[in-house]
N, C-alpha and C positions, 0 to 999 in steps of 0.2 A: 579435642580429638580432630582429627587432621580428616578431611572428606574422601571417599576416596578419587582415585583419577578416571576409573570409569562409572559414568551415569547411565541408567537405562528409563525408559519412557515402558516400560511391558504394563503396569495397570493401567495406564491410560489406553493403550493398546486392547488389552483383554476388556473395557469397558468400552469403548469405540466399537468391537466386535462382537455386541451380545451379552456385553458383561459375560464373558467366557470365565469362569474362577481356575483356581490356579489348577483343579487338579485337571479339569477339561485339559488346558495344556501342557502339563504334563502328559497327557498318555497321544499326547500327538506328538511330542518330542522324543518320546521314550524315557523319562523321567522321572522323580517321584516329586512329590506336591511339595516335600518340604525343600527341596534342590529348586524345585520354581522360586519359591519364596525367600529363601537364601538368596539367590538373584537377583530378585524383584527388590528384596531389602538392602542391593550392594552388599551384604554379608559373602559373597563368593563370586568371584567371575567365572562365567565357563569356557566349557573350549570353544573354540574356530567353530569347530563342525556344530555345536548343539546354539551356539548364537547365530549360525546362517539357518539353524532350521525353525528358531522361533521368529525369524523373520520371513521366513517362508511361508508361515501358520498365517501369518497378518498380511502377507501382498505386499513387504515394502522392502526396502534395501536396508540392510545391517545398518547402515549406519541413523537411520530414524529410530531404531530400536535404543543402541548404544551410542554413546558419544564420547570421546575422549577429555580429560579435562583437564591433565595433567600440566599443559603450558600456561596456561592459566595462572598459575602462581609463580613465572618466571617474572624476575623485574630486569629490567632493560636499563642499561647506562651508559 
Protein backbone atom coordinates (compact mmCIF):
# COMPACT_ATOMS: atom_id res chain seq x y z
CA UNK A 1 0.00 0.00 0.00
CA UNK A 2 1.22 3.17 -1.32
CA UNK A 3 1.63 6.05 1.73
CA UNK A 4 -0.29 8.67 1.24
CA UNK A 5 0.93 12.17 -0.14
CA UNK A 6 -0.16 14.23 2.58
CA UNK A 7 1.33 13.79 6.16
CA UNK A 8 0.01 15.52 9.36
CA UNK A 9 2.01 16.02 12.78
CA UNK A 10 -1.93 16.66 14.73
CA UNK A 11 -0.89 14.05 17.81
CA UNK A 12 2.20 15.32 18.28
CA UNK A 13 0.44 18.52 18.31
CA UNK A 14 -2.62 17.75 20.54
CA UNK A 15 0.17 16.16 22.97
CA UNK A 16 2.58 19.29 22.84
CA UNK A 17 -0.73 21.00 23.80
CA UNK A 18 -2.07 19.23 26.91
CA UNK A 19 -2.36 16.18 25.54
CA UNK A 20 -5.61 17.82 24.11
CA UNK A 21 -7.72 14.23 22.75
CA UNK A 22 -9.18 14.25 19.64
CA UNK A 23 -12.55 15.04 20.68
CA UNK A 24 -11.42 18.45 22.62
CA UNK A 25 -10.53 19.29 19.07
CA UNK A 26 -12.95 18.57 17.43
CA UNK A 27 -15.56 20.79 19.06
CA UNK A 28 -12.99 23.73 18.51
CA UNK A 29 -12.98 22.99 14.79
CA UNK A 30 -16.57 22.15 14.46
CA UNK A 31 -16.08 18.59 13.83
CA UNK A 32 -16.72 15.29 15.11
CA UNK A 33 -13.98 13.06 16.99
CA UNK A 34 -14.25 10.45 14.41
CA UNK A 35 -13.47 13.21 11.16
CA UNK A 36 -10.46 14.14 13.71
CA UNK A 37 -9.09 10.84 13.77
CA UNK A 38 -9.71 9.93 10.13
CA UNK A 39 -7.27 12.79 9.74
CA UNK A 40 -4.90 12.22 12.25
CA UNK A 41 -4.82 8.39 10.72
CA UNK A 42 -4.27 9.98 6.83
CA UNK A 43 -7.65 8.04 6.44
CA UNK A 44 -9.17 11.49 4.90
CA UNK A 45 -7.80 14.86 4.02
CA UNK A 46 -9.69 17.93 4.86
CA UNK A 47 -10.56 20.98 3.33
CA UNK A 48 -8.54 24.32 2.99
CA UNK A 49 -10.82 25.96 5.67
CA UNK A 50 -10.91 23.01 8.62
CA UNK A 51 -6.87 22.54 8.05
CA UNK A 52 -6.14 26.40 8.55
CA UNK A 53 -8.28 26.16 11.56
CA UNK A 54 -6.66 23.20 13.26
CA UNK A 55 -3.70 25.19 12.83
CA UNK A 56 -5.14 27.96 14.39
CA UNK A 57 -6.18 25.66 17.54
CA UNK A 58 -2.00 25.04 18.02
CA UNK A 59 -0.49 28.69 17.02
CA UNK A 60 1.46 27.40 14.08
CA UNK A 61 1.30 27.72 10.27
CA UNK A 62 -0.58 24.97 8.18
CA UNK A 63 2.27 23.90 6.91
CA UNK A 64 3.89 22.41 10.47
CA UNK A 65 0.58 20.61 10.82
CA UNK A 66 0.45 19.03 7.08
CA UNK A 67 3.28 18.39 4.74
CA UNK A 68 3.13 17.54 1.31
CA UNK A 69 4.94 14.34 0.27
CA UNK A 70 3.95 13.52 -2.98
CA UNK A 71 7.53 14.62 -4.94
CA UNK A 72 9.10 12.44 -2.87
CA UNK A 73 8.74 9.41 -5.02
CA UNK A 74 9.64 11.41 -8.27
CA UNK A 75 13.10 9.79 -9.62
CA UNK A 76 15.10 12.22 -11.65
CA UNK A 77 17.18 11.35 -14.90
Amino acid sequence: MTPPPITNTIRRLRFDHGEMTQAELAEKIGMTRQTVAAIEHNKYSPSLEAAFRIAEVFGVEIGEVFQWKAGEKETRG
